[in-house]
C-alpha positions as CSV (number, residue, x, y, z in Angstrom):
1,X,25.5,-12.2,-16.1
2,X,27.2,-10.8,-19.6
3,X,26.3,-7.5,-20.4
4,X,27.1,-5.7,-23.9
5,X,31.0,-6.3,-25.2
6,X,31.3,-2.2,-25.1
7,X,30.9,-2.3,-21.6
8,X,32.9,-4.9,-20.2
9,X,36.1,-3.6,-20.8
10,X,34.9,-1.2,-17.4
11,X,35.4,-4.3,-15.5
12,X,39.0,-6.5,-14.5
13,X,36.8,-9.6,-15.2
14,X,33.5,-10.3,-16.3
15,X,31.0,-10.2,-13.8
16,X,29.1,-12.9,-12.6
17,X,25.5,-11.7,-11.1
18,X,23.0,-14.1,-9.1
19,X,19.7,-12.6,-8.4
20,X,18.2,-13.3,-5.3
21,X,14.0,-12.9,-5.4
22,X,12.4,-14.1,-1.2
23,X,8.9,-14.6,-2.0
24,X,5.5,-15.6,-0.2
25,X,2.0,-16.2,-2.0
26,X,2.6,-13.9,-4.7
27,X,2.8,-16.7,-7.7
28,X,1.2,-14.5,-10.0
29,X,3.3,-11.1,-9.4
30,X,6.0,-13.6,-9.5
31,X,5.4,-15.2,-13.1
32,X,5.4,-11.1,-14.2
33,X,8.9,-10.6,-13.1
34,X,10.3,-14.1,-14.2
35,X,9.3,-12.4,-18.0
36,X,11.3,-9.9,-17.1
37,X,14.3,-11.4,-16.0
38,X,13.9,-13.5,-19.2
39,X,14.1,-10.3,-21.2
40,X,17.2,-8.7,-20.1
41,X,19.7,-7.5,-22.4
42,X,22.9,-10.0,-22.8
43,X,23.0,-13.8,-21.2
44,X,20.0,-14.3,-18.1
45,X,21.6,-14.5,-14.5
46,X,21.4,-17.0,-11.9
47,X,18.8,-16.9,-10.2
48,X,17.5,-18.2,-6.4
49,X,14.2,-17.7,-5.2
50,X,13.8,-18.3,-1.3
51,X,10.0,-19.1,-1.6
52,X,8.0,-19.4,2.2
53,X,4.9,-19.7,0.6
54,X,2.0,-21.7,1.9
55,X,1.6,-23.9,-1.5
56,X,5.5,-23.8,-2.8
57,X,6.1,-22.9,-6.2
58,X,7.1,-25.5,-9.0
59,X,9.9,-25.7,-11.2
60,X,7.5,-25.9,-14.0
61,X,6.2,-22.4,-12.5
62,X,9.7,-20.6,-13.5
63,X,10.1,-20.2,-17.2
64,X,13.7,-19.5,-17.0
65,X,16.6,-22.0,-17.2
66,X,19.1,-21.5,-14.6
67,X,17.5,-20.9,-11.2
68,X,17.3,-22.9,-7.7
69,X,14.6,-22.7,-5.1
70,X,15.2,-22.5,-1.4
71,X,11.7,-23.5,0.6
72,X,11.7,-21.5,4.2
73,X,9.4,-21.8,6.3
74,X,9.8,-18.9,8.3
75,X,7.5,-15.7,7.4
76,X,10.6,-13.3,7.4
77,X,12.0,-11.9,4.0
78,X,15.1,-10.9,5.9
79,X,15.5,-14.6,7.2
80,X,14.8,-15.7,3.2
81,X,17.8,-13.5,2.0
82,X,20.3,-14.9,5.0
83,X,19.7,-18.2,3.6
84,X,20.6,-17.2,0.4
85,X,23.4,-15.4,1.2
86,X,24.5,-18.4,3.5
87,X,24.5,-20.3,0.3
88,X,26.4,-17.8,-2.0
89,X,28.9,-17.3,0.9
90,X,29.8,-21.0,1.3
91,X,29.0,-23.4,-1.8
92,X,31.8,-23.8,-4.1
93,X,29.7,-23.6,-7.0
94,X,29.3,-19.9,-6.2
95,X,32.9,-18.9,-5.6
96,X,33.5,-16.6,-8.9
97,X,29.9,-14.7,-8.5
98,X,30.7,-11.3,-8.6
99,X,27.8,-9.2,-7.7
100,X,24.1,-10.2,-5.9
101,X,21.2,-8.5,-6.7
102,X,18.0,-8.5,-4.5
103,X,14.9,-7.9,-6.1
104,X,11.4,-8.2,-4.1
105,X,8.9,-10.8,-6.4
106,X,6.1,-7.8,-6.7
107,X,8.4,-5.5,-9.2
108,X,9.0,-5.2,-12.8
109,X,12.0,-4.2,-14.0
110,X,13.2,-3.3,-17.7
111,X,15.8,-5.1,-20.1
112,X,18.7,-2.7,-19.4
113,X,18.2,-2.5,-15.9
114,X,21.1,-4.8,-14.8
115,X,23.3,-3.3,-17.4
116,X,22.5,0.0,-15.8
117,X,23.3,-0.9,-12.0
118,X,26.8,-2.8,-12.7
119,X,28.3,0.4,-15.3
120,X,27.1,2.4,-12.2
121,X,28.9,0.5,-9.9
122,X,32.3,-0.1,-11.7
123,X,32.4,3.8,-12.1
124,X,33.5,4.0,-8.6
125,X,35.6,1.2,-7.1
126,X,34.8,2.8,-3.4
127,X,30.9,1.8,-3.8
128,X,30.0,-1.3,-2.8
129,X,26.3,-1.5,-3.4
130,X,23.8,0.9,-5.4
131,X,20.1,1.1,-5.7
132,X,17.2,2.8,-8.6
133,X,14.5,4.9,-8.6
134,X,11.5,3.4,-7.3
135,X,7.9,4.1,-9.1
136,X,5.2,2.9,-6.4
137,X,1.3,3.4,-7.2
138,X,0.8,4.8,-4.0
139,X,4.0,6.9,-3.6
140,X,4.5,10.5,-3.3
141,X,7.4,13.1,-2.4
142,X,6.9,15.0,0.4
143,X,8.8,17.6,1.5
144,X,11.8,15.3,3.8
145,X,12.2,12.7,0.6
146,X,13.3,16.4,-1.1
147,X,15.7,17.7,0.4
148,X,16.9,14.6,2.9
149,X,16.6,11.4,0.5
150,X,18.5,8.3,1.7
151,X,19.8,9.5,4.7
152,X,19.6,8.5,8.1
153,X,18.5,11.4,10.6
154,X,18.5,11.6,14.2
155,X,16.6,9.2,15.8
156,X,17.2,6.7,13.1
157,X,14.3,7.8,10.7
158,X,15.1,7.0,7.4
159,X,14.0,8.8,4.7
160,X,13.3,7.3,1.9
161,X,16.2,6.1,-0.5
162,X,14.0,6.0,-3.6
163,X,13.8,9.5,-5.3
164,X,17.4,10.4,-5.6
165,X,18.1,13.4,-8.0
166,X,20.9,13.4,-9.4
167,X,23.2,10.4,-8.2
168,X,24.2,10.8,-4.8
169,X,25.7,8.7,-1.9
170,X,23.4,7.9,0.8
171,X,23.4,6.6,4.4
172,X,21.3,3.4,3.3
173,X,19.4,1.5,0.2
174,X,16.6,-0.2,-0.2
175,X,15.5,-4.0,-0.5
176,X,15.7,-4.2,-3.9
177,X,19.8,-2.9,-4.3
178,X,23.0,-4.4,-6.1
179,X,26.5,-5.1,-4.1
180,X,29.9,-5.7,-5.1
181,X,29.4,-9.5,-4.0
182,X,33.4,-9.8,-3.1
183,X,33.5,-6.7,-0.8
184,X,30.1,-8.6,1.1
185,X,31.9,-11.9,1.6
186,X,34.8,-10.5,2.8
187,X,32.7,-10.1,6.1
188,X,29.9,-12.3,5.2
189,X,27.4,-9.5,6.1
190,X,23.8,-10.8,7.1
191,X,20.4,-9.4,7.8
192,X,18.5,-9.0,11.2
193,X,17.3,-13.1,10.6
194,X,14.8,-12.7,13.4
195,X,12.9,-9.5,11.9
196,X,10.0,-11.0,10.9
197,X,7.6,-10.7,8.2
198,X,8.2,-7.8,5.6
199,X,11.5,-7.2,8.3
200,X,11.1,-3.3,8.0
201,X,14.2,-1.7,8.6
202,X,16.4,-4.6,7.5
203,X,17.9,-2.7,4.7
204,X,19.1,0.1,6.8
205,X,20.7,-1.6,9.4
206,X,22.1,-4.3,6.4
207,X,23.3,-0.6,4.6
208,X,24.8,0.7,7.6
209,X,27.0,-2.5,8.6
210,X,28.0,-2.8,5.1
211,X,29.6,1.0,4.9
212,X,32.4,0.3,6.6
213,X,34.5,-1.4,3.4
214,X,32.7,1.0,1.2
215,X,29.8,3.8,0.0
216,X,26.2,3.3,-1.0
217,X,24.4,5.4,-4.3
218,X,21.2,5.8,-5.1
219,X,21.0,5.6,-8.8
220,X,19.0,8.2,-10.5
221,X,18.8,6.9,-14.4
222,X,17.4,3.6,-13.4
223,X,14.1,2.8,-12.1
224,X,12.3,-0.3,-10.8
225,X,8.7,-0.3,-10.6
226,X,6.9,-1.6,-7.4
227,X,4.0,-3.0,-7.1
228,X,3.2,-3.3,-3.9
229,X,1.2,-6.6,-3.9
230,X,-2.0,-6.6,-1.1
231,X,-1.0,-10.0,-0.6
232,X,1.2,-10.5,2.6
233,X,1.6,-7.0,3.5
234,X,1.3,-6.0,6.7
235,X,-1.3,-3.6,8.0
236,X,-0.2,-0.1,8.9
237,X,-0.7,-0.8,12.5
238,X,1.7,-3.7,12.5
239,X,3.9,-1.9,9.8
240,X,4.2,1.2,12.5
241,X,5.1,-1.2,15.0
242,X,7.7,-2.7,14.0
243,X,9.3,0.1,12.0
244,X,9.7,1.5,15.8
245,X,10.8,-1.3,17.2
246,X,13.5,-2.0,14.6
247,X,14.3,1.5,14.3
248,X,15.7,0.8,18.9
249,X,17.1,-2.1,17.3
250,X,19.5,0.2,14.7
251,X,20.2,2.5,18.1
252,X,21.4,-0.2,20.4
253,X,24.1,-2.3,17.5
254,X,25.6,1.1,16.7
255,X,25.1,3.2,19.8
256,X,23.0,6.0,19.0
257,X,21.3,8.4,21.3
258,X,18.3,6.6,22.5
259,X,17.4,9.9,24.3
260,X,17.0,11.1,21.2
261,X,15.3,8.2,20.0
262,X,12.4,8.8,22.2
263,X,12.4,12.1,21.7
264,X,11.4,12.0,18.2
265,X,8.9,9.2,19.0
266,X,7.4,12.1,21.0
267,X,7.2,14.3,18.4
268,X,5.9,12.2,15.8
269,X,2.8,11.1,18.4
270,X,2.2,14.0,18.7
271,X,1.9,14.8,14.8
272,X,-0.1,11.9,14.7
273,X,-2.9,13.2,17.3
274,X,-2.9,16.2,15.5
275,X,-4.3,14.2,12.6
276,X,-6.8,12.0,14.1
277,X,-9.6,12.4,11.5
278,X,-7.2,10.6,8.8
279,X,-8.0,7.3,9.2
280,X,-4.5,5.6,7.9
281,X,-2.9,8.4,10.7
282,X,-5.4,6.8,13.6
283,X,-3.3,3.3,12.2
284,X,-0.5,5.1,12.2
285,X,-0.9,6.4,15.6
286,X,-1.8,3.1,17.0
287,X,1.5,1.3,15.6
288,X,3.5,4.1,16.8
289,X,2.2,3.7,20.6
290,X,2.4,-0.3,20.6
291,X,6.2,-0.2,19.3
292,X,7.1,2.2,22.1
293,X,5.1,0.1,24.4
294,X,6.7,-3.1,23.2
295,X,10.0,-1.2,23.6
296,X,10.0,0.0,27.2
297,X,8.3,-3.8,28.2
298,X,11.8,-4.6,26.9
299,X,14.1,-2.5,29.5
């Protein structure tokens, strides 16, 4: 990736970006951010798409020029980027990439928004990976997203990473985030492979491992639009679930409190009952009680 001549004198060399897209069904929502990736500012990136989808996408699909396609056939967009980064970590031909960007195949993104992410990230050599703003139809900040965004709080509940104001470090990023690609492949850093599906909770564990050579920002100037596609997303039941039982997975690698653990499980059934008449909390409520369920079948 070559950005504007004014700003690579920030960095010791120019950097070298893949892009790295997992993607399932969504051909359409696909073809939308291909046109943006063919706008950006400066010389297009590299680009791999790890496509699982039931009819694979052609070449003559992807109107950009450099790109590869990985075909998994494993539902699991946290298996789809470990095969990427298995790739980037051991071909040859990737050996000078500099930074990896993740981007889910349902976003749009504008023509400086690369630019914006790597000045961000060569402002402070201790960072290793930053993320945007996220615009979501359906999103709104509430009250926890205000005061507590991108941290981790007891009984691993992650608020959300999205709506930082101003810049700040955070305990974790989202999906869509960029890394300082040598500080990753200095301990080849992967994602939970066998979360499946839309592998919930991948990005906090993957943020949290990743911390130890070096600090995570949410990026306030630049934003990523997400569209959050109907196809291939989970229901909220199955969403609920999982986020539980990924959220025991985050306590047992890094030895939280799982006393804890439970005990805000407790009180967020709880909230749930108390909102029984909203039907997306009654999905809610289900999800939460099957993750705990699946949990303690586990012990």
């Amino acid at each position: 990736m070559v950005i504007s001549s004014e700003k690579v004198k920030q960095f010791e060399i120019e950097p070298r970006l893949v892009i790295v897209i997992p993607t399932r069904n969504r051909l359409n929502e696909l073809k939308l951010l291909v046109k943006d990736i063919s706008s950006l500012e400066g010389k297009l990136p590299e680009v791999v798409f790890i496509d699982s989808s039931d009819i694979p996408i052609q070449k003559q699909d992807i109107e950009i020029k450099e790109f590869k396609v990985i075909y998994s056939r494993l539902k699991s967009a946290a298996h789809q980027r470990n095969l990427a980064l298995k790739l980037l970590y051991r071909e040859p031909e990737f050996v000078t990439v500099t930074h990896l960007l993740f981007l889910d195949d349902d976003v749009r993104i504008e023509a400086n928004y690369i630019e914006g992410l790597l000045t961000r990230l060569s402002e402070d050599s201790y960072l290793i990976g930053v993320a945007p703003q996220v615009n979501e139809e359906q999103s709104r900040l509430s009250l926890i997203e205000d005061k507590f965004a991108g941290r981790l709080l007891p009984g691993a509940i992650n608020v959300s990473s999205s709506r930082v104001l101003p810049d700040a470090k955070v305990d974790w990023l989202i999906g869509c985030s960029l890394w300082d690609f040598n500080k990753l492949k200095k301990q080849q850093f992967y994602f939970e492979g066998d979360f499946l599906g839309q592998s919930i909770f991948e990005d906090v564990i993957f943020s949290s491992r990743t911390r130890q050579l070096g600090g995570v920002l949410g990026v306030s100037k630049e934003h990523l639009q997400h569209n959050l596609s109907p196809i291939e997303r989970p229901r909220t039941k199955e969403l609920m679930s999982d986020w539980v039982m990924h959220r025991y997975r985050y306590i047992d690698i890094f030895g939280r409190s799982k006393l804890t653990f439970f005990f805000v499980n407790s009180l967020m059934l709880i909230r749930q009952l108390i909102n029984l008449l909203d039907k997306q909390r009654i999905a809610s409520l289900k999800g939460l009680v099957y993750g705990n369920l699946r949990i303690l079948r586990s012990l």
